[in-house]
N, C-alpha and C positions, 0 to 999 in steps of 0.2 A: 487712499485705502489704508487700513488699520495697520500697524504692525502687531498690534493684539495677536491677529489671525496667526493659527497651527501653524499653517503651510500655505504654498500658493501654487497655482497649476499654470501652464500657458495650453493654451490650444494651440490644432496641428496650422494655421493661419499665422501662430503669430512665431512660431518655429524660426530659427535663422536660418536662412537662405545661403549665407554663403559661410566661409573658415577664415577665422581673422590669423592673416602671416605676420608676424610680427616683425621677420627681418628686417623690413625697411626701417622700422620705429624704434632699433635697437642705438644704443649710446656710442658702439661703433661698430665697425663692419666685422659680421661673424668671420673668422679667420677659417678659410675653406680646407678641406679631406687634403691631405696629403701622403706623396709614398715616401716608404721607410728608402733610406739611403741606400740596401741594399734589394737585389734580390727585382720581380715582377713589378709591375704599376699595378696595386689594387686599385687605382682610381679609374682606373684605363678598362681593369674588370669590372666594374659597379653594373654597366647594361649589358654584360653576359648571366648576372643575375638575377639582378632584380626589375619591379618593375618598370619598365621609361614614364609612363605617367607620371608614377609616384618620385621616379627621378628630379623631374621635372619641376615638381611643385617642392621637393628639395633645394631646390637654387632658385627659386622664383622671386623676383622681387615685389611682386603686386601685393598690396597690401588685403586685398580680400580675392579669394577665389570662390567661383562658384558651386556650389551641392549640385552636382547631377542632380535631375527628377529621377531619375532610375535610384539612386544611391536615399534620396529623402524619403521615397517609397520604402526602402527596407530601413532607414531611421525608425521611422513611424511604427512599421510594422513590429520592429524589437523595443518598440514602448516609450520611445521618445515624442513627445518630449516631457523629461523627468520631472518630478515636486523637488521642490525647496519646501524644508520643512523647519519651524523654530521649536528648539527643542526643551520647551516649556516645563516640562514635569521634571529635565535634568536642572536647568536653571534654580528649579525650587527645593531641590536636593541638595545644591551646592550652594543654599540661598547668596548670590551673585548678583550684583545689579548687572552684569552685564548681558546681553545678546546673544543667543548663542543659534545661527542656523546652520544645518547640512543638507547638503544637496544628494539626493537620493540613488547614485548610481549603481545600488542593487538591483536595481528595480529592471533587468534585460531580462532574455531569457537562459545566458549562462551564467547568471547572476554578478557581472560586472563590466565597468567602464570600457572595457577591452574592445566589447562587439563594434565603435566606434569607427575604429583605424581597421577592423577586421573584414567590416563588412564593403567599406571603401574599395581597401587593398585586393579582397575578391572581386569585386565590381570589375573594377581594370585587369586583373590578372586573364577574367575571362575574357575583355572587352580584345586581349592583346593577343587571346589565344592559345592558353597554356592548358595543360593538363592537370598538371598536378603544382601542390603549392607544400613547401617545407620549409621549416622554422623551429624553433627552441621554446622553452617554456622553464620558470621557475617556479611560482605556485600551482604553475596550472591554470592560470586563468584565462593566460594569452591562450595559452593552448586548446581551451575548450573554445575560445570566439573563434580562432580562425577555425576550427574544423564546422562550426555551423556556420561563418559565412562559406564556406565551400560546399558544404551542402548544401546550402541552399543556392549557391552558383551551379552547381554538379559538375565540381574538380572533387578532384582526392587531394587526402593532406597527410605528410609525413612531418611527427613530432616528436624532437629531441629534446625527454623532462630529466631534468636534475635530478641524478639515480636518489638523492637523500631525501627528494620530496616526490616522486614515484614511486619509492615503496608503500610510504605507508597512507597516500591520500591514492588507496585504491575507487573508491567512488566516481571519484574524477576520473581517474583513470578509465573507469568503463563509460563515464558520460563520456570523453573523447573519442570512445569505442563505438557507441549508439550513433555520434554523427557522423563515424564511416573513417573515425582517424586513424593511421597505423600511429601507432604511438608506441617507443623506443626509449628503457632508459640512459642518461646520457652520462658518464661516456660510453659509446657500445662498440661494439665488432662491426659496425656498419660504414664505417669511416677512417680513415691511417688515424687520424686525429685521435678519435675514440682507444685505437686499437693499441697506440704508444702507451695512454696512461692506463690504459686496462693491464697491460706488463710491466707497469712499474707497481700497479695496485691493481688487484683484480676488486677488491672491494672499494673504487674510488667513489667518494659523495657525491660528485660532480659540480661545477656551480654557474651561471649564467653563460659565462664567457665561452665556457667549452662549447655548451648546450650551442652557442651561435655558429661557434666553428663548425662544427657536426651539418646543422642547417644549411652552410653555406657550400661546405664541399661537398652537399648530398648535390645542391643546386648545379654546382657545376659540373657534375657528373653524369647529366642528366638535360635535354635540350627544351625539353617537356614541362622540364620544373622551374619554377623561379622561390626564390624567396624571400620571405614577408620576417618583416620585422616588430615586434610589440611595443618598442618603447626605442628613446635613444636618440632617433635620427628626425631633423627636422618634420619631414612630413607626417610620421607620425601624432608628434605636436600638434599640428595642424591641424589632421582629423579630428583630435579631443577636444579640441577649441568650442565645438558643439556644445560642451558641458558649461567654460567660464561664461561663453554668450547667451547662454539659456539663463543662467544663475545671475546675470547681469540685468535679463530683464523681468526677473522676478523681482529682486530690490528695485527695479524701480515702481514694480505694479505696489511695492510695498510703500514707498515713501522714504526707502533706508537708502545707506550704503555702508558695504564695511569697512571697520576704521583695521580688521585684521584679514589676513587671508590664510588658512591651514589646511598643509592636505602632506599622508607620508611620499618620499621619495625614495626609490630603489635605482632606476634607471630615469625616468624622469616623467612617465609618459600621463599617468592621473593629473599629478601635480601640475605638470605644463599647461593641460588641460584646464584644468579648474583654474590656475591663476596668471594665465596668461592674456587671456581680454582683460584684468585689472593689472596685473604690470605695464600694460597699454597706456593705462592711464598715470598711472606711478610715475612711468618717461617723463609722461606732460607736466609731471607737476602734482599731480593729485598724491596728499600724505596716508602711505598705507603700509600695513609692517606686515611683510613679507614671512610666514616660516613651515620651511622643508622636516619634519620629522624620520630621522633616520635611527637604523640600531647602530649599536658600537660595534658590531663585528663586521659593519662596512659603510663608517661616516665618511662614503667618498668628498661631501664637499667640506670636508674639513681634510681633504688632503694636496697635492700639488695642481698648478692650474697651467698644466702642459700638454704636450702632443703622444697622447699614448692610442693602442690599438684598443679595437671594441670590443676586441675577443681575445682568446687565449693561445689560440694557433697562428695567429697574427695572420691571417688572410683577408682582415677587411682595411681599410686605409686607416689609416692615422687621424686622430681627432684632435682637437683643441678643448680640452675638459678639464675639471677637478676629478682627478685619479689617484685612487691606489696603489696603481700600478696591474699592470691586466695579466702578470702569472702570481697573484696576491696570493696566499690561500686562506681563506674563509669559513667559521663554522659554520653548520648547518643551524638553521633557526627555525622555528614556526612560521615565523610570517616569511618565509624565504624568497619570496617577491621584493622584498628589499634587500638582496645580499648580490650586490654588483659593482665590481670594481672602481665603475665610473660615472658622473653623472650626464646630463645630456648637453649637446654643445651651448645651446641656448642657454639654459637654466645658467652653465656654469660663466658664462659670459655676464649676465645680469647677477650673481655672486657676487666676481668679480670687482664691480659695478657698486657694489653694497644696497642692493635691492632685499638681497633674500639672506635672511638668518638661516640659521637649520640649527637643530639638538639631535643628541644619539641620546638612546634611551640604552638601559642595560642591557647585555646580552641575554640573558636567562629569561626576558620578556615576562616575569611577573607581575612589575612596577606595571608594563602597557597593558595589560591584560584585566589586572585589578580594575584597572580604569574604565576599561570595553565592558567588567562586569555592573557596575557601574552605571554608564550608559544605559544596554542592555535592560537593569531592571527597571530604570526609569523610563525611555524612551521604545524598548521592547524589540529593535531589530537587532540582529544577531550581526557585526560588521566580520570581514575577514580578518587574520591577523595581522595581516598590512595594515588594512584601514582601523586596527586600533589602537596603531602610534597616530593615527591625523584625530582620533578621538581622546585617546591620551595628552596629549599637546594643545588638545580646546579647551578640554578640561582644566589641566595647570593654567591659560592666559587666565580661565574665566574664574579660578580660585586667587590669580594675583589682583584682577579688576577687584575683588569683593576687598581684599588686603588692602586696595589704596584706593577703595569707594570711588572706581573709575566705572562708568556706564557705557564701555565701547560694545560694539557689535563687531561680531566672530562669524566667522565665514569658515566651515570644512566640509572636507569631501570624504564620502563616504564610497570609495570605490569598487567594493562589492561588497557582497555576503558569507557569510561562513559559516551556512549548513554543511559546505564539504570539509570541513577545517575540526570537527569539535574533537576529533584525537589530540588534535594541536591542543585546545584549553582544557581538555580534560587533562591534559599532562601536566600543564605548564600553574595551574589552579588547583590540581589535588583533589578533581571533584569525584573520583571512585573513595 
């Protein structure tokens, strides 16, 4: 088949069946959850909160697990499986020899990658018999999947948004409303956690880290509730795997393969998605250059590659990551889906490894943005501000290919949309 062609589609037939794990495949053995020297076992708490399935497939060593039919039924049903599309009229703008495709994860019904691990993580929470599901949220994006996989499980969902990006991405905020979420900014009065730094600051920003603590002591408070996680933790991974396996077998319907693979990083959970069935093959041998697009106001993997907590309250176990340090504090950004202390254990293990490059782009998100506009007039989807460091960073490979008349093919992920977002670039672009 041509690689001329726009885009390429797969039918619901040729869909992956099962979630490629990688842990077996990895260079060494992921260094597992551990407790802080002092104080309770959070390792010992993990199945008073969350879910055992999703446990489970957290330490799993099988190299593929199966997609429930229940679970592929609502794949399908939220629009999977996604276009790969070559992004021909940016190509001729930038005139580039090089290849430039993105894989289309706007394309859900809360317009990103998120509903993946969302609608999984509801699947089982119902299967296990809970009522209610609560969790954190930074853009908002986690936050809108899991409140529509729960609706459409028919669980209630409590959600803890980053007070800096719940003020002013009210939109979302009532989309989370319509699928029946309570939704909370975080830090609040609902939690001791919340309640501390509201007295040290009643106006706190909030940032990731808390937003989990908040999540997780709602969880335990509660016998009804469990908690779901958006990014981070292996199984998560896992669930997005749907994206690099789909996008794996579109280049082949294509006749390609890419010699790059790009998508941003915040926590890890797009990224791992989209480029973890090709770091599969990377292990084996296959040469492919690896790059995480982060901002500078949280290049976690350009920081330590030690044992810190995931959160800010320190009530979940200790990880093995490239960290900040998790009482870091952080500005608030547009694309605030990437502003997280740490990155995921996997991702930062294959770092390690010298698999995966990463860039921080500027804090003030002009540079990424110019770029997303860019994009935008030539290719016409509107990407989130996340997703337009993974377009900003496709963009610079495929202006250095044109620089040293290399004709690779470019690989990124477009991990949602940013109709709820245009405050963000109308600010950050000047377009009043």
């Amino acid at each position: 088949m041509s690689s001329k062609r726009s885009g390429v589609s797969l039918t619901e037939d040729e869909m992956p069946r099962k979630w490629y794990n990688i842990l077996p495949d990895l260079p060494e053995e992921l260094p597992k959850p551990k407790d802080p020297e002092e104080g309770e076992s959070r390792v010992e708490m993990l199945p008073k909160v969350m879910i055992n399935e999703c446990l489970g497939q957290e330490f799993s060593e099988a190299r593929w697990i199966d997609i429930p039919d229940e679970i592929m039924d609502l794949f399908i049903q939220a629009g999977r499986p996604r276009q790969l599309f070559r992004a021909k009229r940016l190509e001729q703008v930038l005139k580039t020899p090089a290849k430039l495709y993105y894989k289309a994860e706007f394309y859900s019904p809360t317009g990103s990658h998120k509903v993946n691990t969302a609608l999984a993580q509801a699947y089982y929470a119902k299967k296990a018999g809970f009522e209610r599901l609560t969790t954190e949220t930074g853009a908002g994006q986690w936050g809108t999947a899991l409140a529509y996989a729960a609706s459409l499980a028919g669980l209630e969902t409590k959600i803890f948004w980053v007070r800096a990006v719940h003020d002013w991405k009210v939109a979302r905020k009532n989309f989370m409303r319509l699928y029946g979420g309570d939704v909370r900014a975080s830090p609040s009065n609902s939690t001791k956690v919340g309640r501390e730094l509201l007295k040290e600051n009643s106006n706190h920003p909030g940032s990731l880290g808390i937003a989990v603590s908040e999540g997780m002591e709602d969880a335990l408070d509660d016998p009804q509730a469990v908690y779901c996680l958006g990014s981070v933790l292996n199984h998560v991974l896992l669930h997005q795997t749907i994206i690099g396996l789909e996008t794996k077998k579109q280049f082949e319907k294509l006749d390609e393969y890419p010699d790059m693979v790009i998508s941003c990083l915040g926590g890890g959970s797009n990224f791992g998605g989209f480029a973890i069935p090709f770091l599969g093959d990377a292990i084996k041998g296959k040469k492919i250059h690896f790059i995480a697009a982060q901002t500078d106001v949280s290049p976690n993997l350009q920081g330590e590659y030690r044992y810190d907590f995931a959160d800010h309250g320190e009530l979940t176990p200790m990880l093995k990551m490239y960290t900040l340090g998790h009482k870091t504090e952080m500005k608030p950004i547009m694309g605030d889906g990437l502003r997280y202390h740490a990155a995921a254990p996997i991702i930062s293990l294959l770092r390690k490894h010298g698999y995966i490059d990463t860039i921080a782009y500027p804090a003030d998100e002009k540079y990424v943005f110019d770029k997303a506009r860019t994009f935008i007039q030539s290719e016409g989807f509107l990407p989130a501000p996340e997703s337009a460091f993974s377009v900003a960073c496709a963009i610079d490979q495929a202006i250095e290919c044109k620089r040293r008349n290399e004709e690779k093919v470019i690989a990124f992920n477009i991990s949602g949309h940013g109709f709820m977002d245009m405050e963000g670039y109308t600010e950050v672009l000047g377009l009043q």
